[in-house]
C-alpha positions in Angstrom: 66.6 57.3 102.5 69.3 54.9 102.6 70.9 52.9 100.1 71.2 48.8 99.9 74.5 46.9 98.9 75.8 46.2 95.6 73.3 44.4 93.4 70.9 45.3 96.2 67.7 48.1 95.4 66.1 50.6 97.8 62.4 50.2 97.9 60.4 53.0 99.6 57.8 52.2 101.7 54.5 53.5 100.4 52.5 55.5 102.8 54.6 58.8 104.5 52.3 59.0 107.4 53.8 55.3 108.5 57.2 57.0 109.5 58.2 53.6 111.6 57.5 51.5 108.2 61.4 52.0 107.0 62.6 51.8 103.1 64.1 48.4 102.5 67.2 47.1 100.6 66.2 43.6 98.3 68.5 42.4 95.4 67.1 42.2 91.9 66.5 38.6 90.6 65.7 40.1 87.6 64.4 42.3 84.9 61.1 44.3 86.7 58.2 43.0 84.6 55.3 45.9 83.8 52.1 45.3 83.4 49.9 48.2 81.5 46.4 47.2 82.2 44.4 45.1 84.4 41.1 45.4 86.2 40.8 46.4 89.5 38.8 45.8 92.1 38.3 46.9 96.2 39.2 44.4 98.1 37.8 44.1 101.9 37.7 41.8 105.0 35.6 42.7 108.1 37.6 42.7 111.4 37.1 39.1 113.6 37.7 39.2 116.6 41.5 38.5 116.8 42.2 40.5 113.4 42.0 44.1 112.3 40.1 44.6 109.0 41.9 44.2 105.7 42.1 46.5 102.4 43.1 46.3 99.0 42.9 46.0 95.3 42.6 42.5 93.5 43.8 43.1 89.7 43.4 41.2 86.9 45.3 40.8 84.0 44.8 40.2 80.0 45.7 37.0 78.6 48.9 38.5 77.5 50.1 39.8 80.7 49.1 36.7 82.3 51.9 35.1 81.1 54.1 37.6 82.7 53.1 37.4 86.0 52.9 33.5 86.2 56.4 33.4 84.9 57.8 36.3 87.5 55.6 34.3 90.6 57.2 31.1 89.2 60.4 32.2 89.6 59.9 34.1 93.0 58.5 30.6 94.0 61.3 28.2 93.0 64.1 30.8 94.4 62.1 31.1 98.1 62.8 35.2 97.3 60.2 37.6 98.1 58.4 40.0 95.1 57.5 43.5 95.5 54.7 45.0 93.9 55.7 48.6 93.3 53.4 51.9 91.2 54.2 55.2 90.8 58.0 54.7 92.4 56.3 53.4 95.9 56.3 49.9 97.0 52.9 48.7 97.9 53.7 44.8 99.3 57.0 42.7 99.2 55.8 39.1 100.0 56.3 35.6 99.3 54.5 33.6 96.8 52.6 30.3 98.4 53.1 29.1 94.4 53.0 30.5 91.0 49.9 32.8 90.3 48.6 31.3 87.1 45.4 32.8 86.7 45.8 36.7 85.8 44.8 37.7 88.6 46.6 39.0 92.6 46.3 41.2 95.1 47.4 44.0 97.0 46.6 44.3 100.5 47.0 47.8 102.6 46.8 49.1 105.8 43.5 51.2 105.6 40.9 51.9 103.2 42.3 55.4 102.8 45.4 53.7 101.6 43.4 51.2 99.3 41.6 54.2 97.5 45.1 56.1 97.2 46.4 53.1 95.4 43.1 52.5 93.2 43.5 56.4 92.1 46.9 55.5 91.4 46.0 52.9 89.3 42.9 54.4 87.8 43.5 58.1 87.2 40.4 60.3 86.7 39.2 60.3 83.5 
């Protein structure tokens, strides 16, 4: 694994049998913000025609941790800097907010279903 600049983070890529997705280097804007409970839900889209089908996990947050995440997005937003969503020491997505997410609630989008059910038992250990 390599290591970014200075002021710069590695983030590992999640998924180990994707040996061609590489770890990445991104500078911290900020203190990480931790959220300790949401609920989660599978997330799917059907293949079209001209797009592979999509997986993931929408999660939604309390009240409390709402405030959280609108305030990280908002800042992502206004700097043009991408976010990374990262569990269990692996980073799930690094994207670019389209605005700030005020409603409690975003998603994580994956590769396969495999990789959406890895994440959800992640997320949502056996009880």
């Amino acid at each position: 694994m390599g290591r970014g600049h200075a002021g710069y983070t590695t983030l590992a890529a999640p998924f180990t049998d994707y040996p061609e997705v590489p770890d990445a280097c991104y500078r911290k804007l900020g203190k990480p913000v931790t959220f300790t409970s949401a609920a989660v839900t599978m997330a799917y889209q059907p293949a079209t025609h001209d797009q592979p089908a999509l997986y993931g996990l929408n999660l939604t947050l309390s009240a409390a941790e709402a405030a959280a995440l609108t305030a990280i997005t908002t800042k992502a937003f206004e700097s043009r800097d991408q976010m990374a969503v990262s569990t269990a020491g692996k980073t799930w997505g690094v994207f670019v907010t389209g605005g700030p997410f005020t409603s409690g609630q975003f998603g994580i989008m994956v590769q396969s279903e495999n990789q959406a059910l890895q994440l959800q038992r992640i997320l949502i250990p056996p009880g």
